[in-house]
Every structure is written in structure tokens, then in C-alpha cells.
C-alpha positions as CSV (number, residue, x, y, z in Angstrom):
1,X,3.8,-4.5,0.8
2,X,7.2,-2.4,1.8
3,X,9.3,-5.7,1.8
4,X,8.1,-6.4,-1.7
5,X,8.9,-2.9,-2.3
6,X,12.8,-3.3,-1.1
7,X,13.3,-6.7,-2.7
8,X,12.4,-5.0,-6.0
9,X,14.5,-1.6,-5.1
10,X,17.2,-3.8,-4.3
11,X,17.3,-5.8,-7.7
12,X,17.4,-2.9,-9.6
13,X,20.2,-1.6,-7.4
14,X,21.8,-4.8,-7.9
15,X,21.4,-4.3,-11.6
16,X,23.0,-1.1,-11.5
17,X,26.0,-2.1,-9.7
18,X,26.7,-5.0,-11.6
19,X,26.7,-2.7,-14.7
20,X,28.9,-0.5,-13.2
21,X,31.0,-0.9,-10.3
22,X,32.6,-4.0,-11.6
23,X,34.6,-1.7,-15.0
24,X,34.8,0.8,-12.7
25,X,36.8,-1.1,-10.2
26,X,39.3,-2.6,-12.8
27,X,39.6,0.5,-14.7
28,X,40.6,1.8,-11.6
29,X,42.5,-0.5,-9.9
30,X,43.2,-3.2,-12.3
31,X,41.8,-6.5,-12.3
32,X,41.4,-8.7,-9.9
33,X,38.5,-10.5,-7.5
34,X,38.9,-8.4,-4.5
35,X,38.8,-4.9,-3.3
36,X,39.1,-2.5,-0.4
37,X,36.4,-1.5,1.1
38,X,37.5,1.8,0.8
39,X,38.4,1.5,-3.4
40,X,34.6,0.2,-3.4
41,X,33.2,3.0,-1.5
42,X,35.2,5.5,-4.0
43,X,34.1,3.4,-7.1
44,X,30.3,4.4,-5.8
45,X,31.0,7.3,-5.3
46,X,32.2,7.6,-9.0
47,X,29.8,5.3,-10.7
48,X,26.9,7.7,-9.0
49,X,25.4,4.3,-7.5
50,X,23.0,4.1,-4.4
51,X,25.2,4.1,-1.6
52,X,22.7,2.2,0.8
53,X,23.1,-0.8,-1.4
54,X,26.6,-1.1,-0.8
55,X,26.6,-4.3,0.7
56,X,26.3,-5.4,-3.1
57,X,29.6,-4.4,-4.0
58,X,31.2,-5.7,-0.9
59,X,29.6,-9.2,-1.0
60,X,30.4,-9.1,-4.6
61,X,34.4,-8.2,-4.2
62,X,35.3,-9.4,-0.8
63,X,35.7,-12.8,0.4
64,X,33.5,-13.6,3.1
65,X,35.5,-12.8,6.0
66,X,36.7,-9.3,4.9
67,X,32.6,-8.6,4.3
68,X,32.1,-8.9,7.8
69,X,34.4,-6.5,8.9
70,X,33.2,-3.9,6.3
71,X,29.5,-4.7,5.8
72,X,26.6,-4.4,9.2
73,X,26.4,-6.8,11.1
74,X,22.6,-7.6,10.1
75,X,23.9,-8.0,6.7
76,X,26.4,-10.9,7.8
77,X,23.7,-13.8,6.9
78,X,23.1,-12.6,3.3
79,X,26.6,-12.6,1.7
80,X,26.0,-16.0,-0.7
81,X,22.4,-14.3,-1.4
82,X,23.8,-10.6,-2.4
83,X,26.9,-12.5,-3.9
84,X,24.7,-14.1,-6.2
85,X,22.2,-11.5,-6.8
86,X,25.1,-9.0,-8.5
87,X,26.4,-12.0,-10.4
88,X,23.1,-12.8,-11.6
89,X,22.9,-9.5,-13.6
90,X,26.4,-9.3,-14.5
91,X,26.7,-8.9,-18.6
92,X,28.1,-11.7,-19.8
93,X,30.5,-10.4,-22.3
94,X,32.1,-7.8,-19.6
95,X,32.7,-10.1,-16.6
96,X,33.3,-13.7,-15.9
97,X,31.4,-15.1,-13.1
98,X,33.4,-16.0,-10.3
99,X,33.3,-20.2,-9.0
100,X,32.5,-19.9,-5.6
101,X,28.8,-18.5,-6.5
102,X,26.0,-20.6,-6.4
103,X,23.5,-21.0,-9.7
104,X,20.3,-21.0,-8.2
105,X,20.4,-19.6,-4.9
106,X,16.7,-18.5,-3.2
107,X,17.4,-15.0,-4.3
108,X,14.2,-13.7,-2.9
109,X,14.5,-14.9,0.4
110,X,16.3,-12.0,2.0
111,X,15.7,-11.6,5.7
112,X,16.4,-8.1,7.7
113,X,15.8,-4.7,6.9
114,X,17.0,-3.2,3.7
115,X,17.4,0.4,4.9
């Protein structure tokens, strides 16, 4: 019951940031695919977002290499499946889709803890 409970408090978060932090990053620091983590972080912090779901915004705006330095280690294995969750609620008319995400990816199949 709580793990269906974080899977669906983290799809809204993911809903949320893809509304947001994406304009919120280019208005700030012009476009562009990736980001500090520390223009993310003040982006968040601006956008009033959840700050435990970070790991949205850096799978989203960091390559995978740079995610592992900024995101917890338990978060390492899901960078396609955040990735893909924020892109799955991105509006279409306010941000293109990077290639490098995958369509259909198993979306609910997140493993660790969501704290």
C-alpha cells in the first residue's frame, strides 16, 4: 500500500516539475539540455517544487554521468525511468522531447525507496 502511495506521489511530482522547472531553467539560464546541479536546486527552490523529488530534475537535465555525482547513490539505477517519467508529462507545445529518451519505458517499475 505505501509503495503504491509513492509511485503516485511521485507522478504528480513529476508532473509538477515538468510544468515548471523546465521554463524556469531557460528563463533563467537560457536554453540548453543541461544544467548544474546547483542552477537546478535554485530553479526548485523558485518554482516552489518538492525538493525530495529532485532526482526528477537531475535525471531530466543531466547526462547520465553528471547524475551520479549529484543524485544518491540508490537513485543511480533509475535515471532512464525518471528521465522518462518527466518527459512523459512535458507539454508539448513548451518543450521538445529530448532523443536519447525511451517511448515506452516500464514507468512503474521503480525499485528503492522514494523518501
Amino acid at each position: 500500500m505505501f509503495e503504491l502511495i509513492r509511485k503516485i506521489r511521485l507522478h504528480l511530482a513529476a508532473r509538477r516539475y515538468a510544468r515548471r522547472l523546465g521554463p524556469q531553467l531557460r528563463r533563467d539560464y537560457g536554453g540548453g539540455a543541461d544544467y548544474t546541479a546547483g542552477q537546478i536546486r535554485t530553479a526548485v527552490k523558485k518554482c516552489r517544487l518538492p525538493a525530495r523529488y529532485i532526482k526528477l530534475g537531475y535525471a531530466a537535465f543531466m547526462d547520465e554521468e553528471t547524475f551520479r555525482m549529484a543524485a544518491d547513490r540508490s537513485d543511480w539505477p533509475d535515471y532512464e525511468v525518471l528521465r522518462s517519467l518527466y518527459f512523459e508529462w512535458v507539454p508539448v507545445s513548451s518543450y521538445s522531447k529530448p532523443e536519447n529518451v525511451p517511448e515506452n519505458p516500464d514507468i512503474w517499475r521503480i525499485t528503492g525507496s522514494w523518501s
